[in-house]
C-alpha positions in Angstrom: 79.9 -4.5 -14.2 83.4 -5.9 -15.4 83.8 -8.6 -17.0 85.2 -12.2 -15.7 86.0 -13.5 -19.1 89.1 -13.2 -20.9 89.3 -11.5 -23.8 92.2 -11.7 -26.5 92.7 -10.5 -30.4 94.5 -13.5 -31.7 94.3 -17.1 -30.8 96.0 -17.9 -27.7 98.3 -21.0 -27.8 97.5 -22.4 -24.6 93.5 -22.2 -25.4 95.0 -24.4 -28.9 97.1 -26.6 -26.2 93.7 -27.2 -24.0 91.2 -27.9 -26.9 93.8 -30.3 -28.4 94.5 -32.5 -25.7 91.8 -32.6 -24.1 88.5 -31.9 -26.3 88.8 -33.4 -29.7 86.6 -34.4 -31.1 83.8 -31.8 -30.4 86.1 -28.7 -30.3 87.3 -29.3 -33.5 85.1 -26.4 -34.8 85.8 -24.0 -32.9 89.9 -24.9 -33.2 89.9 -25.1 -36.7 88.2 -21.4 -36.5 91.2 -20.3 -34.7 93.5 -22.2 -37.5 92.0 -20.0 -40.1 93.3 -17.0 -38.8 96.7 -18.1 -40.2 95.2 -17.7 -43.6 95.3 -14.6 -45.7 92.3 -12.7 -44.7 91.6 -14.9 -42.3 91.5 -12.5 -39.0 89.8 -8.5 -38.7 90.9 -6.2 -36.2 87.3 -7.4 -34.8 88.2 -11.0 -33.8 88.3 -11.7 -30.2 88.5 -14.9 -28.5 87.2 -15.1 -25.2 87.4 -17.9 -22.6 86.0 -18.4 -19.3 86.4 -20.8 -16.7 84.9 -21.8 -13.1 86.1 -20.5 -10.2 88.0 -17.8 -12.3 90.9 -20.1 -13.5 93.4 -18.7 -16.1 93.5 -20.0 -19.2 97.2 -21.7 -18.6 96.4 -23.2 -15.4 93.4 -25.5 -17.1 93.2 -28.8 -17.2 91.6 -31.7 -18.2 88.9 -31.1 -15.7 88.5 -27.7 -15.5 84.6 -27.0 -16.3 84.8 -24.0 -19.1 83.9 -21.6 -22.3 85.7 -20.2 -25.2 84.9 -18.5 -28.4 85.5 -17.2 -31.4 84.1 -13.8 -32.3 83.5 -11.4 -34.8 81.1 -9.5 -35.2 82.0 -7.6 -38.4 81.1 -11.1 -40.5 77.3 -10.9 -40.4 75.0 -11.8 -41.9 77.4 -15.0 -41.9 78.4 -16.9 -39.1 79.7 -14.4 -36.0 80.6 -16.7 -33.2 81.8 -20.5 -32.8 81.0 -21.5 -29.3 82.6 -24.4 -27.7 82.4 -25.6 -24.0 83.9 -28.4 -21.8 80.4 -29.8 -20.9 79.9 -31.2 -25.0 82.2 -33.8 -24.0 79.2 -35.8 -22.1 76.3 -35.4 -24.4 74.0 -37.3 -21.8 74.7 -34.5 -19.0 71.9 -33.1 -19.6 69.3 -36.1 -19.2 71.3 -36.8 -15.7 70.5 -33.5 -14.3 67.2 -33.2 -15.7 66.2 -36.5 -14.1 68.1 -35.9 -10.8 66.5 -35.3 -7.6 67.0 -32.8 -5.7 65.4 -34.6 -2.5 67.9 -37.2 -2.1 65.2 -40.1 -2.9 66.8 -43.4 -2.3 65.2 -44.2 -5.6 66.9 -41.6 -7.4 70.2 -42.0 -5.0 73.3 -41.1 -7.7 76.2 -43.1 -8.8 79.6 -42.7 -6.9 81.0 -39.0 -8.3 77.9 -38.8 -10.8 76.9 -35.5 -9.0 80.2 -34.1 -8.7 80.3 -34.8 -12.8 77.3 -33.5 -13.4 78.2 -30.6 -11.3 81.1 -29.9 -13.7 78.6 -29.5 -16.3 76.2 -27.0 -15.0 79.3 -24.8 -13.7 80.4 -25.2 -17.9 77.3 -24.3 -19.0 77.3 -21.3 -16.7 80.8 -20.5 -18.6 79.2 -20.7 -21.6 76.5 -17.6 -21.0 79.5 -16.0 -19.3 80.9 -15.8 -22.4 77.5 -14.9 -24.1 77.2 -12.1 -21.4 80.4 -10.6 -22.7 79.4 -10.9 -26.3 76.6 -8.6 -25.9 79.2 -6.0 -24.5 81.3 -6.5 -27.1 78.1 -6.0 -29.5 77.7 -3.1 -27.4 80.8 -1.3 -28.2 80.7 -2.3 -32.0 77.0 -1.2 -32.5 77.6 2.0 -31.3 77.4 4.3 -34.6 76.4 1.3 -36.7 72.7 -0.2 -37.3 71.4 -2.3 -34.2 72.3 -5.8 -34.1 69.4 -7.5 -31.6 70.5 -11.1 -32.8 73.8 -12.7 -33.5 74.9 -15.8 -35.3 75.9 -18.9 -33.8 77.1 -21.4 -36.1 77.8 -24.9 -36.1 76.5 -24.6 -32.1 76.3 -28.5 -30.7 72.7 -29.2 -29.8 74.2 -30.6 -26.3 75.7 -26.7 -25.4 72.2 -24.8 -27.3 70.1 -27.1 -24.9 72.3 -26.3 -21.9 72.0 -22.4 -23.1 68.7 -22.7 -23.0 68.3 -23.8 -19.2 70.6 -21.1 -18.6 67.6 -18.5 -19.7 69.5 -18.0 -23.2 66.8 -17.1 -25.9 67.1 -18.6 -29.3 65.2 -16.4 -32.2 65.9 -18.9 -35.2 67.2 -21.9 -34.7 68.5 -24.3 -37.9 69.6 -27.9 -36.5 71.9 -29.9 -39.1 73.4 -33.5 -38.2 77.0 -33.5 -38.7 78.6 -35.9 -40.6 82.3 -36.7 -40.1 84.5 -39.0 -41.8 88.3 -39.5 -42.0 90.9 -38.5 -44.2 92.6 -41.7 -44.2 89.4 -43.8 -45.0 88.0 -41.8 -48.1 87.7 -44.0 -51.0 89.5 -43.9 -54.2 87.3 -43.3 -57.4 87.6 -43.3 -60.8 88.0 -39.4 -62.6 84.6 -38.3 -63.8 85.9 -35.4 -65.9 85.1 -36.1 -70.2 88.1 -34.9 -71.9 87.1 -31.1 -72.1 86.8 -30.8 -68.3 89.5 -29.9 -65.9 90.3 -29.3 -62.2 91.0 -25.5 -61.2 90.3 -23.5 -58.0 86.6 -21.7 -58.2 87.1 -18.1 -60.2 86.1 -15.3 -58.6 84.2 -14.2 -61.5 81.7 -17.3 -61.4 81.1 -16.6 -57.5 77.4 -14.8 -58.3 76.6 -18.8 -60.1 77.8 -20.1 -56.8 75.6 -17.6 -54.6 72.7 -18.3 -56.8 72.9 -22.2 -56.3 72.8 -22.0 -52.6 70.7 -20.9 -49.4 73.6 -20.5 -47.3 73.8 -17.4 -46.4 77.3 -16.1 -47.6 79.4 -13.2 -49.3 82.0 -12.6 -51.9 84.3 -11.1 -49.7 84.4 -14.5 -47.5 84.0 -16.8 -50.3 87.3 -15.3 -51.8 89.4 -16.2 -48.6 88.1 -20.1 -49.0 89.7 -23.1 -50.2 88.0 -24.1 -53.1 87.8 -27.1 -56.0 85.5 -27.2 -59.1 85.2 -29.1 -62.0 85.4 -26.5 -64.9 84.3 -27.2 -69.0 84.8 -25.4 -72.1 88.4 -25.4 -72.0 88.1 -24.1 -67.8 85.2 -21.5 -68.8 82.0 -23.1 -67.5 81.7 -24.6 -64.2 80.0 -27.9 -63.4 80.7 -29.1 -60.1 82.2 -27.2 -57.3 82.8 -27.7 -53.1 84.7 -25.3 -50.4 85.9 -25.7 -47.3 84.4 -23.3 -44.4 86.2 -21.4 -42.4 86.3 -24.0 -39.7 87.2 -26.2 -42.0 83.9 -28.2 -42.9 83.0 -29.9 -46.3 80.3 -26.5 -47.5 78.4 -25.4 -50.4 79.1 -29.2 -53.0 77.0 -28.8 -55.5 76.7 -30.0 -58.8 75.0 -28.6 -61.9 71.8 -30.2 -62.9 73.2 -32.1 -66.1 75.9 -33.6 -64.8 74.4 -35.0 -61.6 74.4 -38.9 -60.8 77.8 -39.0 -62.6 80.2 -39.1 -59.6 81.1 -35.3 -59.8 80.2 -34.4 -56.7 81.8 -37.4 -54.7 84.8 -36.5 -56.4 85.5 -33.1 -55.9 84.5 -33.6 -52.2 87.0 -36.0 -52.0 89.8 -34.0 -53.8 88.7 -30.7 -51.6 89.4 -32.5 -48.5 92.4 -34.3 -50.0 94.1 -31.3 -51.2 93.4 -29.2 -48.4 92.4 -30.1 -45.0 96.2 -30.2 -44.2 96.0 -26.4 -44.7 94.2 -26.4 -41.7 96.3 -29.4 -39.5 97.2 -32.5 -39.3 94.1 -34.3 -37.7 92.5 -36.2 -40.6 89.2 -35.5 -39.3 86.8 -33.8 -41.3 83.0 -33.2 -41.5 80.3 -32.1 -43.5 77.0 -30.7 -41.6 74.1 -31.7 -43.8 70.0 -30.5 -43.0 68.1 -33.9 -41.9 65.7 -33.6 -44.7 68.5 -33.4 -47.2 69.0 -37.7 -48.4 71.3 -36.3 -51.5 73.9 -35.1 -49.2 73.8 -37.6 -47.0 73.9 -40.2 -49.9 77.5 -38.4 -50.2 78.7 -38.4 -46.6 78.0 -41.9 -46.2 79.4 -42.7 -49.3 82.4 -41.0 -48.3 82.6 -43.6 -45.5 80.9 -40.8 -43.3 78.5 -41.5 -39.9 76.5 -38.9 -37.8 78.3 -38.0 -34.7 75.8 -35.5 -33.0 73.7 -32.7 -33.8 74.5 -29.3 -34.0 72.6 -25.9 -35.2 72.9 -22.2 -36.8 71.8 -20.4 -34.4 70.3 -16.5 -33.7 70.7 -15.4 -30.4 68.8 -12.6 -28.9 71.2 -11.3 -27.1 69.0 -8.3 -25.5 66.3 -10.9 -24.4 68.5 -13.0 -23.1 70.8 -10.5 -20.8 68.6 -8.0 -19.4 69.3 -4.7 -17.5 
């Protein structure tokens, strides 16, 4: 059966153009993905972006109201994140409530607000996109599995909690699912603090060499060979030979993997390399000061940082497995 998505190897500019002006916040993930390509390392000859839209519109003739999907792949990154997955439909995060409740007698009671169908319309046609899209990733695992060890789930990261829920009343099936709150803040606002580093300390990017300490400090499941193509900050001691304190930002751009070495926590080393990662290089990624962290609920430490960083929870959103065969099949 051929496909109705749109499939490209490098970012399109008018998919940048669409998310932009029309879908910031919540596609910020998912563009900043796309950003990242510019870095070194940053793209495989497995990235695909695909985009789908209702009633088969092109990419360049969206607009603001065009009901849609769009993705980042790559499949070649597990067992880290392999797809960001951003649709129109995240914009109105109580969609899904509206529809849920809706009758579909026509009750007087339940009698809808001028255009509230028609909007709510919009939304089930994007979430429609959005398995589109999901349809085409399992071809595309298709093709890349073929020789290789099977691949029955996929990983969805940083997946809003608005589009998984939609997903799922679409028929998707979800084998694991990992919901974080994220936390954003603003460039701009981030507070000024006093240096925590004693006399033998200094700043320098994370050495590769100490990467294995960094892996061993955290559940996240990530590799060397990403890790390497990060922006990094760390706190080193010993004249730059021992590390104390350390943060990255993801590839989509997100506040990932602060930490701070046992000793020196409650001394303001991990506020302050969070704020000099994001300082020094969120501007690698654009010009929107906007930048989040997304932090487990049961994790008060981290969020004691985000909210002392002047950050608030906008919305939930999840690591995801997808079972792609379960959910697409023959």
């Amino acid at each position: 059966m051929p496909s109705d998505v749109a499939i490209y190897t490098g970012p399109p500019d008018a998919l940048e153009r669409l998310l932009r002006a029309h879908h910031l916040p919540y596609a910020l993930p998912l563009l900043r993905r796309m950003r990242f390509t510019r870095f070194p390392g940053g793209i495989t000859e497995h990235t695909r972006i695909l985009f789908a839209a209702a009633g088969g519109t092109e990419l360049g003739d969206a607009t603001s109201d065009t009901p849609f999907a769009a993705a980042y792949l790559d499949l070649s990154r597990g067992p880290e994140t392999q797809l960001w997955l951003y649709s129109s439909l995240e914009r109105r995060p109580d969609a899904l409530a509206s529809a849920a409740s809706r009758s579909r007698h026509g009750n007087k009671e339940d009698a809808e607000a001028p255009g509230e169908g028609r909007e709510e319309d919009k939304e089930e046609a994007a979430a429609q996109c959005a398995r589109r899209v999901l349809a085409e990733v399992r071809r595309q695992r298709d093709a890349y599995s073929a020789g290789r060890a099977a691949m029955p789930t996929i990983l969805a990261g940083t997946l809003s909690e608005t589009l998984r829920l939609a997903l799922l009343n679409q028929g998707v099936v979800f084998a694991q699912v990992d919901v974080f709150d994220k936390w954003m803040f603003r460039l701009d606002d981030l507070p000024s603090v006093p240096s925590p580093l004693a006399p033998d300390m200094r700043w320098r990017d994370f050495r590769r060499e100490d990467i294995p300490l960094m892996l061993s400090r955290t559940n996240i499941k990530r590799t060397e060979r990403t890790i390497v193509l990060l922006r990094s900050t760390a706190v080193y001691q010993n004249d730059g030979t021992t590390p104390v304190a350390w943060a990255l930002l993801g590839p989509d751009s997100s506040l990932s993997g602060l930490h701070c070495e046992e000793e020196f926590r409650g001394k303001g080393f991990a506020k302050a390399v969070a704020i000099k990662i994001l300082r020094d290089h969120l501007k690698d990624y654009d010009d929107d000061g906007r930048c989040w962290a997304d932090v487990a609920p049961d994790n008060p430490k981290s969020q004691a940082v985000c909210r002392s960083l002047g950050g608030k929870v906008a919305w939930a959103a999840s690591w995801s497995w997808i079972d792609l065969d379960k959910s697409f099949r023959d």
